[in-house]
C-alpha positions, 0 to 999 in steps of 0.5 A: 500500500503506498499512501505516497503515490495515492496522495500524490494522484489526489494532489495532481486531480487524480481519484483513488479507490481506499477503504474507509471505517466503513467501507471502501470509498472514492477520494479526490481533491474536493477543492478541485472542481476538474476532480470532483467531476471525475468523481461523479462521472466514476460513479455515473452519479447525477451533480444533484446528489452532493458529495460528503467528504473527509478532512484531517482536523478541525482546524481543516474544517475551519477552512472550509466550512462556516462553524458555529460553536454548537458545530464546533462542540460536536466536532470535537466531542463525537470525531473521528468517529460515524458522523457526518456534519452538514455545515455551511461552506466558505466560497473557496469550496467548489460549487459542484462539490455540495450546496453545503460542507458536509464532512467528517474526520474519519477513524480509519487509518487510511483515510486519515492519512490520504486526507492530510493532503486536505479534503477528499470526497469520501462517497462510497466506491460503488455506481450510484443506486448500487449496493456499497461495496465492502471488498475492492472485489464488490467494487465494479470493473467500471468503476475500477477502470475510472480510479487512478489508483487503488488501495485494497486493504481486504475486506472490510467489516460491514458496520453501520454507516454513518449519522448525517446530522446538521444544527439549523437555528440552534436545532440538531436535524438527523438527515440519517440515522446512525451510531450517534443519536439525535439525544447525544448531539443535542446536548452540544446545541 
C-alpha cells in the first residue's frame, strides 16, 4: 500500500479507490472542481446528489466550512468517529462539490492519512443506486477502470454507516440515522 503515490494522484486531480471505517470509498481533491467531476462521472452519479467528504482536523474544517460553536462542540466531542456534519461552506469550496460542507474526520487509518493532503470526497466506491461495496472485489470493473489508483486493504467489516446530522437555528436535524443519536448531539446545541 503506498499512501505516497495515492496522495500524490489526489494532489495532481487524480481519484483513488481506499477503504474507509466503513467501507471502501472514492477520494479526490474536493477543492478541485476538474476532480470532483471525475468523481461523479466514476460513479455515473447525477451533480444533484452532493458529495460528503473527509478532512484531517478541525482546524481543516475551519477552512472550509462556516462553524458555529454548537458545530464546533460536536466536532470535537463525537470525531473521528460515524458522523457526518452538514455545515455551511466558505466560497473557496467548489460549487459542484455540495450546496453545503458536509464532512467528517474519519477513524480509519487510511483515510486519515490520504486526507492530510486536505479534503477528499469520501462517497462510497460503488455506481450510484448500487449496493456499497465492502471488498475492492464488490467494487465494479467500471468503476475500477475510472480510479487512478487503488488501495485494497481486504475486506472490510460491514458496520453501520454513518449519522448525517446538521444544527439549523440552534436545532440538531438527523438527515440519517446512525451510531450517534439525535439525544447525544443535542446536548452540544
Amino acid at each position: 500500500m503506498n499512501l505516497d503515490e495515492a496522495k500524490k494522484i489526489i494532489e495532481e486531480g487524480g481519484i483513488v479507490v481506499f477503504p474507509t471505517e466503513t467501507a471502501y470509498g472514492i477520494g479526490a481533491d474536493a477543492t478541485n472542481k476538474e476532480a470532483i467531476e471525475k468523481v461523479y462521472e466514476a460513479k455515473n452519479r447525477p451533480g444533484s446528489k452532493g458529495l460528503t467528504v473527509i478532512v484531517d482536523s478541525l482546524e481543516t474544517a475551519k477552512k472550509y466550512a462556516e462553524l458555529s460553536e454548537s458545530e464546533e462542540s460536536i466536532v470535537e466531542e463525537f470525531m473521528p468517529g460515524p458522523i457526518t456534519l452538514v455545515s455551511d461552506k466558505k466560497e473557496k469550496v467548489p460549487d459542484n462539490l455540495n450546496d453545503d460542507f458536509a464532512f467528517r474526520i474519519s477513524s480509519g487509518e487510511v483515510a486519515g492519512k490520504l486526507s492530510q493532503v486536505g479534503p477528499i470526497t469520501a462517497t462510497s466506491a460503488n455506481i450510484s443506486g448500487n449496493e456499497t461495496s465492502y471488498s475492492v472485489e464488490d467494487i465494479s470493473d467500471e468503476l475500477l477502470d475510472a480510479a487512478d489508483f487503488v488501495i485494497n486493504c481486504g475486506e472490510l467489516d460491514s458496520g453501520p454507516t454513518s449519522t448525517i446530522a446538521e444544527v439549523v437555528d440552534g436545532e440538531v436535524i438527523v438527515h440519517r440515522e446512525g451510531p450517534i443519536k439525535k439525544k447525544e448531539l443535542e446536548k452540544h446545541v
